[in-house]
ROPALUM-233059 format. One record per residue (C-alpha): residue in three letters; chain; z, x, y. Coordinates in nm, 2 decimals. Layout:
% residues N
[pt ALA; A; [Z; X; Y]]
...
***
This chain:
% residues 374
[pt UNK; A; [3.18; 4.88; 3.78]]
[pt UNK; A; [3.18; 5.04; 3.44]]
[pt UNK; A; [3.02; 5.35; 3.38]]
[pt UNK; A; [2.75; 5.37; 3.13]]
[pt UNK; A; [2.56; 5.67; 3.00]]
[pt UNK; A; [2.23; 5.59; 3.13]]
[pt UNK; A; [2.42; 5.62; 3.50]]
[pt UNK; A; [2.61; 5.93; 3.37]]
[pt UNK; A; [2.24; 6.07; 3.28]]
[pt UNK; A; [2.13; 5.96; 3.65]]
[pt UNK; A; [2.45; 6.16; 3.81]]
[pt UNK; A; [2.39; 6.47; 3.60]]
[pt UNK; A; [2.01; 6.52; 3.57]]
[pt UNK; A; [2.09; 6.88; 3.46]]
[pt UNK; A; [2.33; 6.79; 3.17]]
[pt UNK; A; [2.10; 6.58; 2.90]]
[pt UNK; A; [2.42; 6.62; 2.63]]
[pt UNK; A; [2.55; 6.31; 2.87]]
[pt UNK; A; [2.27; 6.06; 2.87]]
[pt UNK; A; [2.37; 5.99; 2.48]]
[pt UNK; A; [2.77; 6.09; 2.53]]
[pt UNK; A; [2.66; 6.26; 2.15]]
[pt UNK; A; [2.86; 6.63; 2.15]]
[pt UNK; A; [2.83; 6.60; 1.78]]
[pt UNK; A; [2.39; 6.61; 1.88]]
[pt UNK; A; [2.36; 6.85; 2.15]]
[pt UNK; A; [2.51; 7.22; 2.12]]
[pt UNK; A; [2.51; 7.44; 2.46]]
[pt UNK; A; [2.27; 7.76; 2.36]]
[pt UNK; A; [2.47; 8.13; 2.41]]
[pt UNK; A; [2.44; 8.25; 2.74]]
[pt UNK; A; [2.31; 8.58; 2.57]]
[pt UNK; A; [2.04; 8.38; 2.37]]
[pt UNK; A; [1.72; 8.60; 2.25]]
[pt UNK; A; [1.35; 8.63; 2.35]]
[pt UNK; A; [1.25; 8.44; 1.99]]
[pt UNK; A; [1.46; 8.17; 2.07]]
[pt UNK; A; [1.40; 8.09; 2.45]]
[pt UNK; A; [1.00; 8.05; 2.32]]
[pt UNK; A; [1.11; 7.82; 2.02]]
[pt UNK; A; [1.29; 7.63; 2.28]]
[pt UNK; A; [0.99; 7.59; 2.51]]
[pt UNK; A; [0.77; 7.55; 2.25]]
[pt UNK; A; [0.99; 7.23; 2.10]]
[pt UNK; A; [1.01; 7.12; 2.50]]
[pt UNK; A; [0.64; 7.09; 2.48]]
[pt UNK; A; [0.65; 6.91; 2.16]]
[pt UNK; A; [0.90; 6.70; 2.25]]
[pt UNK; A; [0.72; 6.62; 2.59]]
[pt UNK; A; [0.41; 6.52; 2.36]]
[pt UNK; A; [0.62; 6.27; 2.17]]
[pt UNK; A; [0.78; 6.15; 2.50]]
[pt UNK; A; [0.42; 6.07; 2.60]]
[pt UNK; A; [0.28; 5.90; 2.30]]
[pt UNK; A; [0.61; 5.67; 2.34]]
[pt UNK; A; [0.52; 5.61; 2.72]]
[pt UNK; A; [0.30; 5.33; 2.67]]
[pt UNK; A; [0.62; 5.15; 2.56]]
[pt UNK; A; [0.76; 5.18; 2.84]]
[pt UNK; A; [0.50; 5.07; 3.08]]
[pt UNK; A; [0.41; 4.77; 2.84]]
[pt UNK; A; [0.60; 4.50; 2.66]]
[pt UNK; A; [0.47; 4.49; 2.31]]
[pt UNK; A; [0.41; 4.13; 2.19]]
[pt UNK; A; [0.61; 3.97; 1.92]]
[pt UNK; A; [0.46; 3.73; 1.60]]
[pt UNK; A; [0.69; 3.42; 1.62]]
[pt UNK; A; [0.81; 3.46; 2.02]]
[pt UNK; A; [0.66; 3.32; 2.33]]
[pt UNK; A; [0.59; 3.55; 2.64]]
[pt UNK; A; [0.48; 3.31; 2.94]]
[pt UNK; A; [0.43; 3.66; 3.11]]
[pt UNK; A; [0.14; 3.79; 2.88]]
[pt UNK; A; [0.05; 3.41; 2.84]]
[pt UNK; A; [0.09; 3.46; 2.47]]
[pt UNK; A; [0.19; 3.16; 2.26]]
[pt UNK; A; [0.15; 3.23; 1.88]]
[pt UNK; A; [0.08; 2.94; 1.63]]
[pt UNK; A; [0.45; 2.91; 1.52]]
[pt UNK; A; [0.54; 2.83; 1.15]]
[pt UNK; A; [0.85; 2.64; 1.29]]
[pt UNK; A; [0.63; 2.40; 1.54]]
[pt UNK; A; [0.40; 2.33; 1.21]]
[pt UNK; A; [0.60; 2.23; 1.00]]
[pt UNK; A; [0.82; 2.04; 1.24]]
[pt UNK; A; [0.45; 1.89; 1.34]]
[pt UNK; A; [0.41; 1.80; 0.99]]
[pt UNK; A; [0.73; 1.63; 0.92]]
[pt UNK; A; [0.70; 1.40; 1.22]]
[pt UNK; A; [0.33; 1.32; 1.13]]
[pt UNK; A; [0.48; 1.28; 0.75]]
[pt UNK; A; [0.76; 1.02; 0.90]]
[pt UNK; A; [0.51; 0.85; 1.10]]
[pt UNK; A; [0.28; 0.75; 0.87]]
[pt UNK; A; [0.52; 0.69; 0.57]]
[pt UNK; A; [0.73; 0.46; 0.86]]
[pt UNK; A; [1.08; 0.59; 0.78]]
[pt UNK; A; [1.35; 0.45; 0.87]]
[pt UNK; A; [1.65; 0.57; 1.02]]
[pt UNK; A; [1.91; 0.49; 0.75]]
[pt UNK; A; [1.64; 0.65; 0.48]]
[pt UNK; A; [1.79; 0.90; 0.25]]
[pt UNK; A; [1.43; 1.09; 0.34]]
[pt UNK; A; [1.41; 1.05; 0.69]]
[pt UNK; A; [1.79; 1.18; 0.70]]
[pt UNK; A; [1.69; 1.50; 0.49]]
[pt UNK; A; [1.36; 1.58; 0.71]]
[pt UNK; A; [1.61; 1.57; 1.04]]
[pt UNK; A; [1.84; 1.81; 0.93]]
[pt UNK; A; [1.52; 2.03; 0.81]]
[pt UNK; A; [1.38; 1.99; 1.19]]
[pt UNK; A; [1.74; 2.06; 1.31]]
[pt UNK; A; [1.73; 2.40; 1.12]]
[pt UNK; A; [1.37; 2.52; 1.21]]
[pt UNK; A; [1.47; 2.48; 1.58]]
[pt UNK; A; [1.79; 2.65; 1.48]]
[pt UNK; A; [1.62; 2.90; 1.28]]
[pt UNK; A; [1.35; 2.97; 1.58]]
[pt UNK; A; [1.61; 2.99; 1.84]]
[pt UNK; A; [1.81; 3.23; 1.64]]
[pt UNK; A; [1.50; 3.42; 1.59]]
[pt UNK; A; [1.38; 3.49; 1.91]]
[pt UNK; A; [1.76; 3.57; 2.04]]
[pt UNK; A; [1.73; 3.86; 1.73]]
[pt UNK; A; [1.37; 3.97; 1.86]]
[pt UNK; A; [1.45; 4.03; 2.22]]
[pt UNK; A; [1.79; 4.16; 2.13]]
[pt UNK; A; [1.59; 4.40; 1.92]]
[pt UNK; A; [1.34; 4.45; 2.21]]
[pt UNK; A; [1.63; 4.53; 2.48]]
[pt UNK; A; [1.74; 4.80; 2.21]]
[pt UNK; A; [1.38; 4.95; 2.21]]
[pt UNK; A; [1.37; 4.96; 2.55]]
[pt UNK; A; [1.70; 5.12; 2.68]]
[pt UNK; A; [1.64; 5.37; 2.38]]
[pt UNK; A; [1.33; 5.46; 2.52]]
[pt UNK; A; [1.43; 5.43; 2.88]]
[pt UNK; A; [1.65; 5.75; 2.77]]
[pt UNK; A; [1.38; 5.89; 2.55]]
[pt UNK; A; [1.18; 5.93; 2.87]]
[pt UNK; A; [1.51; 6.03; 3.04]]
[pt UNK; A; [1.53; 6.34; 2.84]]
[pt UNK; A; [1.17; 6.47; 2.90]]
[pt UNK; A; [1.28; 6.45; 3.31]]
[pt UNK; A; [1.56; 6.63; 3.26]]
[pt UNK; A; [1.60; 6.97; 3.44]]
[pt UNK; A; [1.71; 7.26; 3.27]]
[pt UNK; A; [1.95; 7.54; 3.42]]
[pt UNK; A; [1.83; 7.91; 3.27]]
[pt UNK; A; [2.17; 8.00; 3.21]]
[pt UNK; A; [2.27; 7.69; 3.00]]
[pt UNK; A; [1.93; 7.65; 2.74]]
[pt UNK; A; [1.94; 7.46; 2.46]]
[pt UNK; A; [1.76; 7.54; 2.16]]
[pt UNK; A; [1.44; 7.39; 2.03]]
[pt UNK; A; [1.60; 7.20; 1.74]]
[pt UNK; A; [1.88; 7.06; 1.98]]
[pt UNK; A; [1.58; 6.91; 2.15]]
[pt UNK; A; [1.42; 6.82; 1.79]]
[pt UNK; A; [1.73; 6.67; 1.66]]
[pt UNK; A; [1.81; 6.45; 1.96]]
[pt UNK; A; [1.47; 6.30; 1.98]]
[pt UNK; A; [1.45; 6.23; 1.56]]
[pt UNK; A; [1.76; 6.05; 1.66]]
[pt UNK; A; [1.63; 5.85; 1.96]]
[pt UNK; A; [1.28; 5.80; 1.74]]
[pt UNK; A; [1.50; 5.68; 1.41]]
[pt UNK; A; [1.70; 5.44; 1.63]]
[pt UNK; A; [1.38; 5.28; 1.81]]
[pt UNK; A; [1.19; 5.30; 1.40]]
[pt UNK; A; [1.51; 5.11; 1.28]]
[pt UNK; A; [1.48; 4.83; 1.51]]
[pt UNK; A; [1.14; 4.82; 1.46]]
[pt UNK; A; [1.25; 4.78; 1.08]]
[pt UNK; A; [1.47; 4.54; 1.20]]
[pt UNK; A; [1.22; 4.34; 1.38]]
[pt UNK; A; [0.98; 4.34; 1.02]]
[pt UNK; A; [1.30; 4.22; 0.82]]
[pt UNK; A; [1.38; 3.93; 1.11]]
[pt UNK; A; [1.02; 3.80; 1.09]]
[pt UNK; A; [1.01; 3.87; 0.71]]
[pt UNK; A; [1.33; 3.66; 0.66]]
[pt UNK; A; [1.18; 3.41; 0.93]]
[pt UNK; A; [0.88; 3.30; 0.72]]
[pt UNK; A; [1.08; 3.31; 0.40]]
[pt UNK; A; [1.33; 3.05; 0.54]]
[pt UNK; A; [1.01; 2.87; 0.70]]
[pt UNK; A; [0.86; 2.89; 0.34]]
[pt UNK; A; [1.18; 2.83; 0.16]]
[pt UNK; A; [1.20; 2.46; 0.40]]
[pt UNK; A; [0.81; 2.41; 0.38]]
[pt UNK; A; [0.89; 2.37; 0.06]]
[pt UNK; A; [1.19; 2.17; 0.07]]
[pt UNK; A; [0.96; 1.93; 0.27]]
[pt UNK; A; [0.74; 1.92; 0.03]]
[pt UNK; A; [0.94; 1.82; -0.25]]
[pt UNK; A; [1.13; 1.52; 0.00]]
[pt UNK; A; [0.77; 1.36; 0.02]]
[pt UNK; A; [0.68; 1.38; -0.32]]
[pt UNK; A; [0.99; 1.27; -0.41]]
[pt UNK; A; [0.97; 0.95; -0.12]]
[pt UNK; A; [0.58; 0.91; -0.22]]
[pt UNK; A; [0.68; 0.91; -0.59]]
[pt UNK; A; [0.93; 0.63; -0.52]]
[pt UNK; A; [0.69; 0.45; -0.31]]
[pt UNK; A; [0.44; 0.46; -0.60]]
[pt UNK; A; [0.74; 0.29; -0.80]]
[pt UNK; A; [0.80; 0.01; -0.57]]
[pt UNK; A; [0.45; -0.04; -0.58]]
[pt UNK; A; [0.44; -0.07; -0.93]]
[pt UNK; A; [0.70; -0.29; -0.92]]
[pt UNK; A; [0.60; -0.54; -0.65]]
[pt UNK; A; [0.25; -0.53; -0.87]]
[pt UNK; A; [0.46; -0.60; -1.25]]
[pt UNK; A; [0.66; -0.86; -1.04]]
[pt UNK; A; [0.35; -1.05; -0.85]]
[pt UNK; A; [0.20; -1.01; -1.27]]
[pt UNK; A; [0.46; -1.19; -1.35]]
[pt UNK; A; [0.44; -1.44; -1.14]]
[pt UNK; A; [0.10; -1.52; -1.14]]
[pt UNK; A; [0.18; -1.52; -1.51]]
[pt UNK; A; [0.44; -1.77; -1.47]]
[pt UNK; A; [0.27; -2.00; -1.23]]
[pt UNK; A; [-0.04; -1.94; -1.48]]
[pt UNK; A; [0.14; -2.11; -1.78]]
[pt UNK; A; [0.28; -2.38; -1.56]]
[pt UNK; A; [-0.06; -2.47; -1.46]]
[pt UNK; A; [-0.19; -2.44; -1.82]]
[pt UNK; A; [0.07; -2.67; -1.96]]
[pt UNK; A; [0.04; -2.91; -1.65]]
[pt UNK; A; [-0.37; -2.93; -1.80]]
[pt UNK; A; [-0.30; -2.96; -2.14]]
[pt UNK; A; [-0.02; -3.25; -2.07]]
[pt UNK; A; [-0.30; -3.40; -1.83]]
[pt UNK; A; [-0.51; -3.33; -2.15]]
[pt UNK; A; [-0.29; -3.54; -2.42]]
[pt UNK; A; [-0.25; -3.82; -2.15]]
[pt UNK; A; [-0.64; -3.84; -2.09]]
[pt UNK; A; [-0.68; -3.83; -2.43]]
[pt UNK; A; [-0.41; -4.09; -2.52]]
[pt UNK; A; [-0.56; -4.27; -2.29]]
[pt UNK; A; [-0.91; -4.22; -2.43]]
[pt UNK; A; [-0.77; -4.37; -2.75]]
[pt UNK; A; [-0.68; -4.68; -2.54]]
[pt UNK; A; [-0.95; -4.71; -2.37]]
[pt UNK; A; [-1.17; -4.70; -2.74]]
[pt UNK; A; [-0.94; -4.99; -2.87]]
[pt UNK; A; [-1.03; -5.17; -2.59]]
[pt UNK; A; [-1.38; -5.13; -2.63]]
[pt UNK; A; [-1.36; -5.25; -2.97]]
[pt UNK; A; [-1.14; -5.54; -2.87]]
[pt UNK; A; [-1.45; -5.66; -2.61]]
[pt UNK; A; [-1.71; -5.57; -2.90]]
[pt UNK; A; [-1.54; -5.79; -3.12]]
[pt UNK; A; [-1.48; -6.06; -2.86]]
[pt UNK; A; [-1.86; -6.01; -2.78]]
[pt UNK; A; [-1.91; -6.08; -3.08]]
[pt UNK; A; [-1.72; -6.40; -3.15]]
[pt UNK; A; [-1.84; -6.52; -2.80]]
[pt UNK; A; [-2.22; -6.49; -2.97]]
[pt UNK; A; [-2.14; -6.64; -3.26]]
[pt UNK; A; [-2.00; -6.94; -3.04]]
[pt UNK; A; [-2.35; -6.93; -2.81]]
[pt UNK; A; [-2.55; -6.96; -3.14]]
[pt UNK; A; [-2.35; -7.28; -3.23]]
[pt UNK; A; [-2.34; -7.43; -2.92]]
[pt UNK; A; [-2.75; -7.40; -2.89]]
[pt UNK; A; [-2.75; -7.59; -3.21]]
[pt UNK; A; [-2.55; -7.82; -3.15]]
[pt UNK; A; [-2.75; -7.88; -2.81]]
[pt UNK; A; [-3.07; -7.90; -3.02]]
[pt UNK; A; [-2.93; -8.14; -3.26]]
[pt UNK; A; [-2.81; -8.37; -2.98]]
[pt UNK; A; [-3.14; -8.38; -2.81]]
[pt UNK; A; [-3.31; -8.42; -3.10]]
[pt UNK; A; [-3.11; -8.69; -3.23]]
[pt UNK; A; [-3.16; -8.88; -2.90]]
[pt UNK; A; [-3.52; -8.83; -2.90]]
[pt UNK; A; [-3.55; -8.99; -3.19]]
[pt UNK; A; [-3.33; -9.31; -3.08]]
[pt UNK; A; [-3.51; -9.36; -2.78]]
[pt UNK; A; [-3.83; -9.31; -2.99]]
[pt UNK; A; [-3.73; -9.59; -3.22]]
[pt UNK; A; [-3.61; -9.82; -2.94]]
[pt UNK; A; [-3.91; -9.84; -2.80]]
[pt UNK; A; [-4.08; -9.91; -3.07]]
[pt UNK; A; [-3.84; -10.16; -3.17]]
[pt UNK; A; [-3.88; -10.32; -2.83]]
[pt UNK; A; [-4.26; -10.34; -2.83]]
[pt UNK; A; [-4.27; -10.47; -3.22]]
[pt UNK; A; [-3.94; -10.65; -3.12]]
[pt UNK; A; [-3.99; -10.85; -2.79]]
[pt UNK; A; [-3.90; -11.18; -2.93]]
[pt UNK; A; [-3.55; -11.04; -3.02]]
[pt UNK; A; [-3.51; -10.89; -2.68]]
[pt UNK; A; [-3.26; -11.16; -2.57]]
[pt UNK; A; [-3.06; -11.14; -2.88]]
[pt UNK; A; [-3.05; -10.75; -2.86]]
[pt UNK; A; [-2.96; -10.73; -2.44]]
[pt UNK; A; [-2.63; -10.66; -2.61]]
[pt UNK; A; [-2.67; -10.45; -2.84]]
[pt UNK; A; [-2.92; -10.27; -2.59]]
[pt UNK; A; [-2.66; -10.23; -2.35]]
[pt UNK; A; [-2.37; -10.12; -2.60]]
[pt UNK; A; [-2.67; -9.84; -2.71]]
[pt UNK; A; [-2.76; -9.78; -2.31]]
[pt UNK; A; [-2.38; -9.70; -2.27]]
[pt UNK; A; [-2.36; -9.46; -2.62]]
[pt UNK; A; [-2.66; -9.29; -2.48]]
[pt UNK; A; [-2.47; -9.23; -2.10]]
[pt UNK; A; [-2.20; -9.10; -2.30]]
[pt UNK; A; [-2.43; -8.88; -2.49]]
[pt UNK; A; [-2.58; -8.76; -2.20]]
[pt UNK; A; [-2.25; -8.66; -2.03]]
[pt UNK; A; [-2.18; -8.47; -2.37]]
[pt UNK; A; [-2.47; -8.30; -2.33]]
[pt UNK; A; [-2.36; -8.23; -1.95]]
[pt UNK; A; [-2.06; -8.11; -2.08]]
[pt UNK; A; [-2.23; -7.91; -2.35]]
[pt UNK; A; [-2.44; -7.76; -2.12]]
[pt UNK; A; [-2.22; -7.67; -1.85]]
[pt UNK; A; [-1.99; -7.56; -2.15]]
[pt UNK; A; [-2.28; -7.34; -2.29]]
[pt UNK; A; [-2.31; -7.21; -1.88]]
[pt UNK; A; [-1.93; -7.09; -1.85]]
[pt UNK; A; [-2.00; -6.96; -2.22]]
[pt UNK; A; [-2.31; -6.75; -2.09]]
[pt UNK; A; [-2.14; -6.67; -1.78]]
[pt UNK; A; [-1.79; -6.56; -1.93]]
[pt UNK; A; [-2.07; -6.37; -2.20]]
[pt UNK; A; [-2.21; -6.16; -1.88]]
[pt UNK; A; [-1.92; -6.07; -1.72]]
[pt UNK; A; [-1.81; -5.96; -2.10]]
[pt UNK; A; [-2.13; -5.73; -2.12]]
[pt UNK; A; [-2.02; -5.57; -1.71]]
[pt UNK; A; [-1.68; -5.56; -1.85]]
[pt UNK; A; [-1.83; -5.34; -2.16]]
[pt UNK; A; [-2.06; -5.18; -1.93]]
[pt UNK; A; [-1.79; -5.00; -1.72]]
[pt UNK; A; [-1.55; -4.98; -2.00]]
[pt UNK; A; [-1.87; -4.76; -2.16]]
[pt UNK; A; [-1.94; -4.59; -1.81]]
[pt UNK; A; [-1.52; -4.46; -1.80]]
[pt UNK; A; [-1.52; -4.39; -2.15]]
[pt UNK; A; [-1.77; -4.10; -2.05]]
[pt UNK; A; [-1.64; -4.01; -1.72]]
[pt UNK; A; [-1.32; -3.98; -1.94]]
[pt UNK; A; [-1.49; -3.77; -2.19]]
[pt UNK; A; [-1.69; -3.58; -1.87]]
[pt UNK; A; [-1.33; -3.48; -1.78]]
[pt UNK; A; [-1.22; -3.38; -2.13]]
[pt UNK; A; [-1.49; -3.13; -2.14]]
[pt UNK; A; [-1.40; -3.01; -1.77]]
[pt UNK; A; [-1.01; -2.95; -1.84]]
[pt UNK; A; [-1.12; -2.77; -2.23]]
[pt UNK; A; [-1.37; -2.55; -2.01]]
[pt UNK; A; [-1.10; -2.49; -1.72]]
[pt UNK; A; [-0.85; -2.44; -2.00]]
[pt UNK; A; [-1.07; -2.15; -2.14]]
[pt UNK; A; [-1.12; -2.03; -1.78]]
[pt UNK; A; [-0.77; -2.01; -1.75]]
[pt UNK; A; [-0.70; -1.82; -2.09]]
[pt UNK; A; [-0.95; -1.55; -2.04]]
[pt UNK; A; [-0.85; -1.51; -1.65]]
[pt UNK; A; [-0.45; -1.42; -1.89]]
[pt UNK; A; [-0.63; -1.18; -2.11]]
[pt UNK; A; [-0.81; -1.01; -1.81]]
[pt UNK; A; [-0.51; -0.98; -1.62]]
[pt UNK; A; [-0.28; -0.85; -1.92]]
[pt UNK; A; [-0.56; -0.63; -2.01]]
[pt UNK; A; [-0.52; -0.46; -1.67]]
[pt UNK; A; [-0.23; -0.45; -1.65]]
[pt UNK; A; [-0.21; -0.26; -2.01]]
[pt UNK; A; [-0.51; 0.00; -1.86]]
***
């Protein structure tokens, strides 16, 4: 095995020069060295012993670290890294990437580098931390050393070799600050990367939206229009057939009409006949009582009058049932008008429902465009 020169320092207790392998540090003292001297070499022992103890607790106690877990001292810090890595998965969840999402594809390769970033942080850290420690492993070395009376060094060896051994363990420490520093910044410098991948995927989400929302417009539009003209053709054929339905009622008032007219003639023509046979009957009685003698010679003449009055009577028959069809025909006429009237205003009932739908319909457009303007 290797030799290293904390084991060199272990072999030669009484030569310190060899823990660090520094001759350029470390100067042997003159064998002939003066009174002055020997005390400003004690004297910067002591001193150096002082410093050696304030570093002790170092030694005997692992100093915690901001961004690095230590299962030993059950420390686990809130890390930046695990945030924001929480965030983006929370952000993909509820947004509902998908995989082949230009997003989603950005946010992986951001998660990729915070665990990159984290791993290669805490490698730094407790490279860092090994540093510290073997440096003051040999810091505490050097205040154990022996010392041989003929071979002193002088109090500034001792002072330069522990500035040395303090600058090395203040620069990792430095280091440690700059690692940390540079750790949040590239946390910071993603975080915000992040945040300008959402705005950008909840910017185009608000576009789609829009979209969908101008597009459903549309259509509602569309199917609007075609419902309108579908009402205002159903309009011109009600009214069309409004206009037919008028002529027919004129028609049947007119007919109405003539049928009356052909009532009042038939009633006086019925009047006249019984009248006219009133009077014959009248007179052939009357003929027949002042008459008896000619009885015999007017049998004939009776009978031929019997037969004109049979003949009458079946006009009158006639007439009559003539005059019934005539009032019957007359009364289905009148129902005829009736529900002719009765549709007539149904039809114009539904005329005034399709102009009031058709309003309906137009302010609905105007409502909806006027939104859609706001």
């Amino acid at each position: 095995m290797a030799s290293s020169p904390f084991s060199d320092m272990l072999k030669s207790l009484y030569h310190p020069d060899h823990i660090f392998g520094d001759e350029d540090t470390w100067y042997d003292a003159p064998a002939d060295l003066p009174q002055q001297e020997i005390e400003e070499y004690f004297d910067a022992l002591e001193n150096q012993n002082f410093h050696i103890v304030l570093a002790s607790p170092f030694l005997t106690e692992e100093k915690t670290n901001r961004f690095v877990n230590n299962p030993e001292r059950n420390y686990w810090p809130i890390l930046p890294t695990d945030t924001l890595n929480n965030e983006i998965g929370v952000f993909i969840t509820d947004e509902n990437l998908r995989d082949d999402d230009r997003e989603y594809i950005q946010l992986q390769h951001i998660r990729a580098k915070l665990s990159n970033l984290h791993d290669n942080h805490e490698r730094d850290i407790e490279v860092e931390d090994h540093t510290i420690s073997v440096t003051l492993q040999k810091l505490w070395a050097v205040g154990e050393t022996l010392h041989e009376p003929d071979n002193i060094y002088t109090g500034s060896d001792y002072k330069r070799k522990r500035d040395l051994v303090l600058e090395r363990i203040n620069e990792c420490s430095r280091t440690k600050e700059r690692l940390e520093n540079e750790y949040l910044d590239t946390v910071s410098m993603l975080a915000k990367k992040m945040r300008e991948i959402s705005q950008e995927w909840k910017k185009k989400c608000r576009e789609r939206e829009t979209e969908l929302a101008l597009q459903q417009l549309r259509a509602n539009n569309s199917e609007i229009q075609n419902r309108l003209q579908n009402v205002l053709r159903e309009k011109a054929g009600l009214e069309s057939g409004l206009a037919f339905l008028q002529y027919d009622n004129e028609l049947i008032e007119t007919r109405m009409y003539q049928f009356q007219d052909d009532y009042n003639h038939l009633r006086r023509v019925r009047e006249g006949v019984l009248g006219e046979h009133n009077r014959s009957v009248d007179r052939a009685i009357e003929q027949q009582n002042d008459d008896a003698i000619r009885n015999r010679n007017l049998e004939a003449h009776l009978r031929n009058h019997r037969e004109a009055i049979i003949l009458e009577r079946r006009q009158r028959d006639a007439a009559r049932e003539n005059c019934s069809v005539l009032l019957e025909n007359l009364g289905r006429e009148r129902q005829e008008l009736t529900s002719l009237r009765r549709d007539l205003f149904e039809a114009r009932a539904r005329g005034d429902c399709l102009n009031h739908s058709i309003d309906a319909l137009k302010m609905e457009i105007d409502d909806q465009k006027t939104g859609v303007m706001s």
